[in-house]
LOKETI-311776 format. One line per 3 residues: their letters; for each residue x, y, z of N, C-alpha, C. Coordinates in Angstrom, 2 decimals, padded with zeros to 5 digits. Atoms other than C-alpha are relative to their C-alpha. Layout:
REM residues N
A = X/Y/Z/X/Y/Z/X/Y/Z; ...
END
This chain:
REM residues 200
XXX = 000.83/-001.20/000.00/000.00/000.00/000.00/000.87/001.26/000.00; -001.46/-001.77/-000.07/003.23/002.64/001.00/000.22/000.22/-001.54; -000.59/-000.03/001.18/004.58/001.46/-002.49/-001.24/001.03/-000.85
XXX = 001.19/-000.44/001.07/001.26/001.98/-004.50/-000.04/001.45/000.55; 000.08/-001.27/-000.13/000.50/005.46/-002.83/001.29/000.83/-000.48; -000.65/-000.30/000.20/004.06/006.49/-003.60/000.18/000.17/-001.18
XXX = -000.02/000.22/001.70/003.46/005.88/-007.27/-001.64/000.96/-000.50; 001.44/-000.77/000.39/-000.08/007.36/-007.54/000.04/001.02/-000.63; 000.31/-001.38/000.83/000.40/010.75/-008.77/000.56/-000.18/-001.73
XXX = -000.92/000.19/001.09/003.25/009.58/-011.23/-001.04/-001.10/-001.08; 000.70/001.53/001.17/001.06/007.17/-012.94/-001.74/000.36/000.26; 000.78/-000.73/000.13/-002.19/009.30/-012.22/-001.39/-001.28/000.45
XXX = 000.86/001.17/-000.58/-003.89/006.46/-009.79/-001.09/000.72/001.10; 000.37/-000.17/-001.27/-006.08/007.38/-007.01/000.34/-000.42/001.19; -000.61/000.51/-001.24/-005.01/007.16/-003.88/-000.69/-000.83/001.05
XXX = 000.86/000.80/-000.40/-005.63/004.15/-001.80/-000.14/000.35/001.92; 000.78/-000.42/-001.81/-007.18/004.98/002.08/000.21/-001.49/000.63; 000.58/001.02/-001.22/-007.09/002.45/005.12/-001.52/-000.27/-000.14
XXX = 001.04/000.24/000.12/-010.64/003.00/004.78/-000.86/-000.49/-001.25; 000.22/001.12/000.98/-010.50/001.29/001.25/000.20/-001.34/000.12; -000.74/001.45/000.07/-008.91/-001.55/002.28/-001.09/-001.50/000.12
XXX = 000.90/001.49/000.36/-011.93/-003.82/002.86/-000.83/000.19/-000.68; 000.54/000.17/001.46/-013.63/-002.88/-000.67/000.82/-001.07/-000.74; -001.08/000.55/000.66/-010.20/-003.19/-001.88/-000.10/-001.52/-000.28
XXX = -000.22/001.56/000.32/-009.89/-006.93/-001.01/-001.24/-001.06/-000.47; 001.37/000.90/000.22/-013.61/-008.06/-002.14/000.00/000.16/-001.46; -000.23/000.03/002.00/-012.31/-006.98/-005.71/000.38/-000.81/-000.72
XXX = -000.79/001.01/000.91/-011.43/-009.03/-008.70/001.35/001.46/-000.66; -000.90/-000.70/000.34/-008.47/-007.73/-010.60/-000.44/001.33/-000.80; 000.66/-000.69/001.02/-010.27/-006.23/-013.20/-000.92/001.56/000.25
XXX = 000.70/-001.44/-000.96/-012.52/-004.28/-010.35/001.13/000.96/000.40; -001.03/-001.10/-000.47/-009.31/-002.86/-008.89/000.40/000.61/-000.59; -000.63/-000.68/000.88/-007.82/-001.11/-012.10/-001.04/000.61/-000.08
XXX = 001.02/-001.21/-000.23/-011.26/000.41/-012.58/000.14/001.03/001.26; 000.31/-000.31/-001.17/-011.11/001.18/-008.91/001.11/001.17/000.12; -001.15/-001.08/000.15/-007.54/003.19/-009.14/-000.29/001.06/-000.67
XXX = 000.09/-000.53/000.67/-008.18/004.70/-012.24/001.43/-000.20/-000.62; -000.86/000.11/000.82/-005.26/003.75/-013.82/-000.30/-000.28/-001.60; 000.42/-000.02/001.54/-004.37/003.90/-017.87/000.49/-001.62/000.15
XXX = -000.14/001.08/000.63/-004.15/-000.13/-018.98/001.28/000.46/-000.55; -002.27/-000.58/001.07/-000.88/001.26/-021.31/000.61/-000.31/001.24; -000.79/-000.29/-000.55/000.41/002.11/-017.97/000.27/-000.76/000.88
XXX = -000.08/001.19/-001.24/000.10/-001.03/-015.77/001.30/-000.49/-000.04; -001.18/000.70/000.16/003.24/-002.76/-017.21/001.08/000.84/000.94; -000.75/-000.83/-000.47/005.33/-000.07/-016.18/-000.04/000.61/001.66
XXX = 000.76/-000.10/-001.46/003.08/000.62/-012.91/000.45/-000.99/001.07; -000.19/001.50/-000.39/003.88/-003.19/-011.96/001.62/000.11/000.13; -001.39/000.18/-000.32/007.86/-003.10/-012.45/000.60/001.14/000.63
XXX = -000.37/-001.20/-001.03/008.29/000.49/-010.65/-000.09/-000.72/001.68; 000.28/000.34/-001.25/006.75/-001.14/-007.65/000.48/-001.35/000.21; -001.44/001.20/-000.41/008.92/-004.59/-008.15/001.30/000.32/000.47
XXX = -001.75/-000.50/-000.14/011.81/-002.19/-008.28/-000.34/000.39/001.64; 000.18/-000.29/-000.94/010.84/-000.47/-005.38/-000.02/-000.79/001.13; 000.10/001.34/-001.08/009.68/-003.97/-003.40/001.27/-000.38/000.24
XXX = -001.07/000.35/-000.26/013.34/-004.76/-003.74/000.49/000.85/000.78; -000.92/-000.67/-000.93/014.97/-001.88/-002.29/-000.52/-000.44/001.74; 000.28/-000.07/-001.07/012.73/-002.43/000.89/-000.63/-001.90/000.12
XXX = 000.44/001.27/-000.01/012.52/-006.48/000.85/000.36/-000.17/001.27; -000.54/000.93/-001.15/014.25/-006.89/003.91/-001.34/000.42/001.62; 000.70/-000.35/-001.42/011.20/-005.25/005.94/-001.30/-000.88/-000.31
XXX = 001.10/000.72/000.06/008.94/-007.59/004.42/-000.61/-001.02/000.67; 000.35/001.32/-001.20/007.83/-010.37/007.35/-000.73/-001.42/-000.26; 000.66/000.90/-000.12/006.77/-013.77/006.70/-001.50/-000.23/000.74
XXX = 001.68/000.17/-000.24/002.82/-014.68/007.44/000.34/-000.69/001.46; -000.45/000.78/-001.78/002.97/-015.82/011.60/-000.26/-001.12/-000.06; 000.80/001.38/000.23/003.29/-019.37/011.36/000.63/-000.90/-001.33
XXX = -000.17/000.15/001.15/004.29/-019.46/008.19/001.24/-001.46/-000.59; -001.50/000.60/000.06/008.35/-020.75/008.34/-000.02/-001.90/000.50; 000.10/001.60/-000.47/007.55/-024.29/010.17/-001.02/-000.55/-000.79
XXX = 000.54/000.65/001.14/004.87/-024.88/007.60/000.47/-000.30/-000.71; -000.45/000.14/001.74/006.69/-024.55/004.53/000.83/-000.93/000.38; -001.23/000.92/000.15/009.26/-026.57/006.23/-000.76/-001.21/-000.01
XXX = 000.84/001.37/000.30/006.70/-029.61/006.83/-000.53/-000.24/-001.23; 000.86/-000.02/001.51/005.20/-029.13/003.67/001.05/-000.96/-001.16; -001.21/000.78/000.99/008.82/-030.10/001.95/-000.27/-001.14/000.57
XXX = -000.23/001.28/-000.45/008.77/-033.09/004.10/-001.23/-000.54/-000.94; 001.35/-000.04/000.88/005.12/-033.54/002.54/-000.38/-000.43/-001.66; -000.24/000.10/001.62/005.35/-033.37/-001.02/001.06/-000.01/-000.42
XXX = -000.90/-000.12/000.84/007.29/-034.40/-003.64/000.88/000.94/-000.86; -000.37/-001.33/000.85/007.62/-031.21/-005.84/-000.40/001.32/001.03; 000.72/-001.60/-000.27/007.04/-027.50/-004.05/000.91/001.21/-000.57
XXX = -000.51/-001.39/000.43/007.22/-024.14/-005.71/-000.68/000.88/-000.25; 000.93/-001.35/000.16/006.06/-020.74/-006.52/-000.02/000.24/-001.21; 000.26/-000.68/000.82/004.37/-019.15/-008.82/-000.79/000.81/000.30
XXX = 000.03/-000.92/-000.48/004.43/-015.65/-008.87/-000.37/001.21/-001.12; -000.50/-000.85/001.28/003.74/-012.41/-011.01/000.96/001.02/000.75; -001.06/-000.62/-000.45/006.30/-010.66/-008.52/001.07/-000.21/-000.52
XXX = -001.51/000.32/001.15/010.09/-010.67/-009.85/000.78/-001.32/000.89; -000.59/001.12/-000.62/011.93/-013.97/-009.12/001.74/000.21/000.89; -001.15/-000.35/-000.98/014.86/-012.17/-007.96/-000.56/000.94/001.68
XXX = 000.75/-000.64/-001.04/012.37/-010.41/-004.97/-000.28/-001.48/000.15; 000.55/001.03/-000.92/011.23/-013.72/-004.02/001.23/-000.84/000.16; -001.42/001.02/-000.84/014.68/-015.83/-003.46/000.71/001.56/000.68
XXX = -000.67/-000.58/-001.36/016.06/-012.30/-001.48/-000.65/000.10/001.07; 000.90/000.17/-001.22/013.19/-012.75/000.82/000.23/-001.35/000.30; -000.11/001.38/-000.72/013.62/-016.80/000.79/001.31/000.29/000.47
XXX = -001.29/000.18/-000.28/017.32/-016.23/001.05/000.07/000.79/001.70; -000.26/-000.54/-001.52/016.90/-013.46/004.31/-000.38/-000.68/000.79; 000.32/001.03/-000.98/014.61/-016.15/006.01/000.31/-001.14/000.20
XXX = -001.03/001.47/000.60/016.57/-019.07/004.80/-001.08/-001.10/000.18; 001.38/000.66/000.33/013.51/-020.57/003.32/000.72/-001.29/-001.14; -000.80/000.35/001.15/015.55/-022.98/001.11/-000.70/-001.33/-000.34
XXX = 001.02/001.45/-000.18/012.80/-025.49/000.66/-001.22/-000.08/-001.49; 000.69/000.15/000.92/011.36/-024.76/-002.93/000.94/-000.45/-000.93; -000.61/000.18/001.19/012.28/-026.40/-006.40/000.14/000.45/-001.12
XXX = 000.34/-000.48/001.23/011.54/-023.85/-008.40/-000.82/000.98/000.27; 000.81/-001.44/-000.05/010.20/-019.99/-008.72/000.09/000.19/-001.29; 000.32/-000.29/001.70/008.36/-019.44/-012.05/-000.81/001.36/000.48
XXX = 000.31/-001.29/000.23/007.78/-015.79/-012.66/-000.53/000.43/-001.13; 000.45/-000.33/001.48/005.02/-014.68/-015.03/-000.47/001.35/000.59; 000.03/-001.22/000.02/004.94/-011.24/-016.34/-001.43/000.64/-000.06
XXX = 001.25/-000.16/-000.10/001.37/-011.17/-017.13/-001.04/000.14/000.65; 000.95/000.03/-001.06/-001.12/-010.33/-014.41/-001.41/-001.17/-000.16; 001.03/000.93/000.70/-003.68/-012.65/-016.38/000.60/-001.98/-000.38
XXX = -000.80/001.12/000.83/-001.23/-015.28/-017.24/000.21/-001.11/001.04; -000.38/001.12/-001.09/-001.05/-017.72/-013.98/-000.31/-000.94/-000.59; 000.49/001.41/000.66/-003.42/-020.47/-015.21/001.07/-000.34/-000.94
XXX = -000.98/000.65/000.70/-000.83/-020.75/-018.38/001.11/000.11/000.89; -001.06/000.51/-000.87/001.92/-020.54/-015.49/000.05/-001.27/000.54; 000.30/001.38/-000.85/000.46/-023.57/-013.77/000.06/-001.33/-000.90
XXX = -000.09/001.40/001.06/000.05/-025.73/-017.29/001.43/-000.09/-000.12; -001.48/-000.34/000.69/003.86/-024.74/-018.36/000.47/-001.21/001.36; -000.36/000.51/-000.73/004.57/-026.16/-014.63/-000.25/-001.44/000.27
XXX = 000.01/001.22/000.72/003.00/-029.42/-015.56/000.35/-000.61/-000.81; -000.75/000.73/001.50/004.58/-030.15/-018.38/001.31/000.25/000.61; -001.79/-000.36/-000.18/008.33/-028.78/-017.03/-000.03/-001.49/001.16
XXX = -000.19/001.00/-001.38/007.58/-031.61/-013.76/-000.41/-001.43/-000.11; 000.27/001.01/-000.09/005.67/-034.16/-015.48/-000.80/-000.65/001.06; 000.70/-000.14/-000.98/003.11/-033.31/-012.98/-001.94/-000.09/-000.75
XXX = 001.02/-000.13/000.39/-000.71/-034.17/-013.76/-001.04/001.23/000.83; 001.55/-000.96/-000.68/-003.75/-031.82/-012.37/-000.64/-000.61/001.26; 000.58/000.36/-001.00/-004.96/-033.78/-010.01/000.94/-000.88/001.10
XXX = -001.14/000.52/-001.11/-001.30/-034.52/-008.04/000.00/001.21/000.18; -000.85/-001.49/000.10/-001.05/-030.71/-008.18/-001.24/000.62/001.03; 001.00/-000.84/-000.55/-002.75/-028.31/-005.57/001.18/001.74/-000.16
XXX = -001.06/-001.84/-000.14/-001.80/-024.29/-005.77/-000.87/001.12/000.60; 000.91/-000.25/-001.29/-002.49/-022.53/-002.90/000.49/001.50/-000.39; -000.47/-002.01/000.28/-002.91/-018.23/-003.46/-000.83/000.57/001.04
XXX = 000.69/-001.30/-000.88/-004.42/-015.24/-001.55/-000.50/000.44/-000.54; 000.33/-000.57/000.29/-005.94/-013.87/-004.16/-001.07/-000.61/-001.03; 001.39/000.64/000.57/-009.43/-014.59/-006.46/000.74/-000.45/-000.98
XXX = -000.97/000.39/001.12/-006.95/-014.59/-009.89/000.81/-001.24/000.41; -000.58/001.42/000.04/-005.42/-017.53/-008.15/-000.76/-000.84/000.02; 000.96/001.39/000.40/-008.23/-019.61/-007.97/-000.72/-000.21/-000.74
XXX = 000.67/000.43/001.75/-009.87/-018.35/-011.29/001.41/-000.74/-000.51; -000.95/000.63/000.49/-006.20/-019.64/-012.15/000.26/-001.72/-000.11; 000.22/001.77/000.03/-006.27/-023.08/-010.73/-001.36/-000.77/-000.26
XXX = 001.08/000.00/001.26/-009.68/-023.34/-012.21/000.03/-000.67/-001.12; 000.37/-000.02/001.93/-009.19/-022.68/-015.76/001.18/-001.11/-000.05; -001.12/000.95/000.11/-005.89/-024.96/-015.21/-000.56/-001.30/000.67
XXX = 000.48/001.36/-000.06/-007.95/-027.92/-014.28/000.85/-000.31/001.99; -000.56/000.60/-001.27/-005.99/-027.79/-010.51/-000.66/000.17/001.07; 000.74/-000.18/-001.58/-007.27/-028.13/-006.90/001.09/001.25/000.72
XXX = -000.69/-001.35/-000.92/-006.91/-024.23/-005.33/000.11/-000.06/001.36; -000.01/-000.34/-001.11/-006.51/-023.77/-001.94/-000.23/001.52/000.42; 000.54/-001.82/-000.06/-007.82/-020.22/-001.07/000.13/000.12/001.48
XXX = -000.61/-000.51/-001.35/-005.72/-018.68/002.14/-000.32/001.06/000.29; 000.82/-001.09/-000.58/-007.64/-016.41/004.18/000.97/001.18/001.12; -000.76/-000.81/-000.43/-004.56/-014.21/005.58/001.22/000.48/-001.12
XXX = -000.67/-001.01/000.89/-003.61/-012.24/002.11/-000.71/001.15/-000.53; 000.80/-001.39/000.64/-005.59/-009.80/000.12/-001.22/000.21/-000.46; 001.53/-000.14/000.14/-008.53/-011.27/-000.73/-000.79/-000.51/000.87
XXX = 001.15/000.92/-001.08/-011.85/-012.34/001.37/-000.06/-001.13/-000.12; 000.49/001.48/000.06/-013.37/-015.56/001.98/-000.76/000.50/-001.26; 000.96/-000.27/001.32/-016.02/-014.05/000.05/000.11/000.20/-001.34
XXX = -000.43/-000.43/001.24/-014.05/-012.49/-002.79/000.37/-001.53/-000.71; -000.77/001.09/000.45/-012.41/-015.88/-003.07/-000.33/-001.32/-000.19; 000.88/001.07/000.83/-015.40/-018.41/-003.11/-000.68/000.14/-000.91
XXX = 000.65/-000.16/001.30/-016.82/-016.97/-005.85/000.71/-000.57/-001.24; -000.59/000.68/000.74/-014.10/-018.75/-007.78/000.02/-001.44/000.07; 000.31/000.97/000.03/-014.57/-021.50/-006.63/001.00/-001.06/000.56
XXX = -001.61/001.15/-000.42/-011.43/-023.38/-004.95/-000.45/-001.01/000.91; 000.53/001.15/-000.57/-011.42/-026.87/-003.82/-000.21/000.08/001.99; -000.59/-000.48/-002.06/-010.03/-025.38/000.32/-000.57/001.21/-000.25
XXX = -000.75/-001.58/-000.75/-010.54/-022.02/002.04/000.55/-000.72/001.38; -000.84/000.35/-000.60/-007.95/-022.80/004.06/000.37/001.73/001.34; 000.01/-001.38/-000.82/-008.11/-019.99/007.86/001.53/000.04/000.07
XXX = -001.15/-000.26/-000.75/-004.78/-020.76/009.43/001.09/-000.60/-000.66; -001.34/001.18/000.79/-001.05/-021.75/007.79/-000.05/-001.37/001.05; -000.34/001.31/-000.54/-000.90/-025.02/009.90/-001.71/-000.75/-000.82
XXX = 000.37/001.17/000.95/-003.78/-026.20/007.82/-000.35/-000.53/-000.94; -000.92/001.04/001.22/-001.99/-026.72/005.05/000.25/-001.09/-000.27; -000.82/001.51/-000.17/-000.68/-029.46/006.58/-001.23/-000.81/-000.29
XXX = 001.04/001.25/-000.41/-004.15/-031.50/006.98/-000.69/000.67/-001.41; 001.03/000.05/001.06/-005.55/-030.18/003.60/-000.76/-000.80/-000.51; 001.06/001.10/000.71/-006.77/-033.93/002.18/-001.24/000.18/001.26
XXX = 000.89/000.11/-000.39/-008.61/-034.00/005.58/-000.95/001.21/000.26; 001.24/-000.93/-000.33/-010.55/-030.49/005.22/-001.26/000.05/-001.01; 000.89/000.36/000.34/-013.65/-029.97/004.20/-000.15/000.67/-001.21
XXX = -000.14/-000.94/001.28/-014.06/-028.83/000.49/-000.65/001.05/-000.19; 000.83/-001.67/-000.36/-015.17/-025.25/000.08/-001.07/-000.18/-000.88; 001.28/000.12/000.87/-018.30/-026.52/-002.47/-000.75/-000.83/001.11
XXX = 001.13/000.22/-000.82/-019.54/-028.67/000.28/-000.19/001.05/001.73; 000.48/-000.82/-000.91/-019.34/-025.79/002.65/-000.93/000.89/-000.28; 000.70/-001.43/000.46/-021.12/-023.63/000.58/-001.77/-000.47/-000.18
XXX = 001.41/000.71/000.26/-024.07/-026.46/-000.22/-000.35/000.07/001.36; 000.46/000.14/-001.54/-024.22/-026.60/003.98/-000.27/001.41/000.16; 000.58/-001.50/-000.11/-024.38/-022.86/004.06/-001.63/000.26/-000.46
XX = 001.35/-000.20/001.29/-027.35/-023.11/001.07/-000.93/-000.68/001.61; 000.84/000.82/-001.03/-029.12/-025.87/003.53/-000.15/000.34/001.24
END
């Protein structure tokens, strides 16, 4: 949010309020660029100002509470783990590297804000990984329209940017509250039959 306000005038955004912040996260992507007022031309450029920027100040960035002893069980866990990101892949290994996170096989970086789902097929084919060995767990609605349209089981984590709400409207197999349960994902309950128990 520091970053984005810091860029606002230069790129002729509106400025985002504390008291936006829970519209903000009930948005799809598509709502939020309306929502700024930003020019489309100018996103590309909008996007790598504030990568550049994320770098100079990576080292104040804090892991999710909880977070560090997950990811480490998680390796024990699965065969393959990695990210995919539209952040820059050199910002995400100086953040794994300051927490000495050294427990992924791989950070695929797509430039495209739209482009995950084809991030997630590319990552099946590079691993020799089918769709239904694969889960990809995001914070945000674009990740689980992503693992979606890519045929994968989402996990939708309720301590990043988007709601529960914003984020069952896509539809992901988890909403997943707390990082520790990650760990027990086969045994939670799938977010379509929470939503039919909600209906009932």
């Amino acid at each position: 949010m520091e970053i984005y306000n810091d860029l606002h005038l230069a790129y002729g955004c509106r400025k985002l309020l504390e008291s936006d912040l829970p519209a903000v996260r009930e948005m799809t992507l598509p709502e939020l660029i309306r929502f700024s007022g930003i020019s489309k031309a100018k996103i590309p450029f909008f996007a790598n100002e504030g990568k550049r920027r994320l770098a100079e100040r990576i080292h104040e960035v804090r892991p999710i509470a909880g977070m560090i002893p997950v990811i480490s069980q998680l390796r024990t866990q699965y065969e393959t783990l990695g990210i995919l990101t539209t952040n820059s892949k050199a910002n995400v290994e100086d953040f794994l590297a300051i927490h000495r996170l050294d427990c992924f096989d791989f950070i695929s970086s797509v430039s495209k804000y739209s482009g995950k789902a084809k991030g997630l097929k590319a990552i099946m084919r590079t691993y020799s990984v089918s769709a239904r060995d694969m889960i990809y767990v995001g914070d945000e609605s674009r990740d689980m329209k992503a693992s979606r349209k890519a045929g994968v089981r989402g996990a939708a984590v309720l301590w990043g940017l988007s709601t529960a709400k914003a984020l069952r409207v896509q539809s992901p197999h988890w909403v997943v509250e707390k990082p520790h349960d990650l760990l027990r994902l086969a045994a939670l309950t799938p977010a379509s039959e929470l939503s039919e128990q909600a209906v009932s």
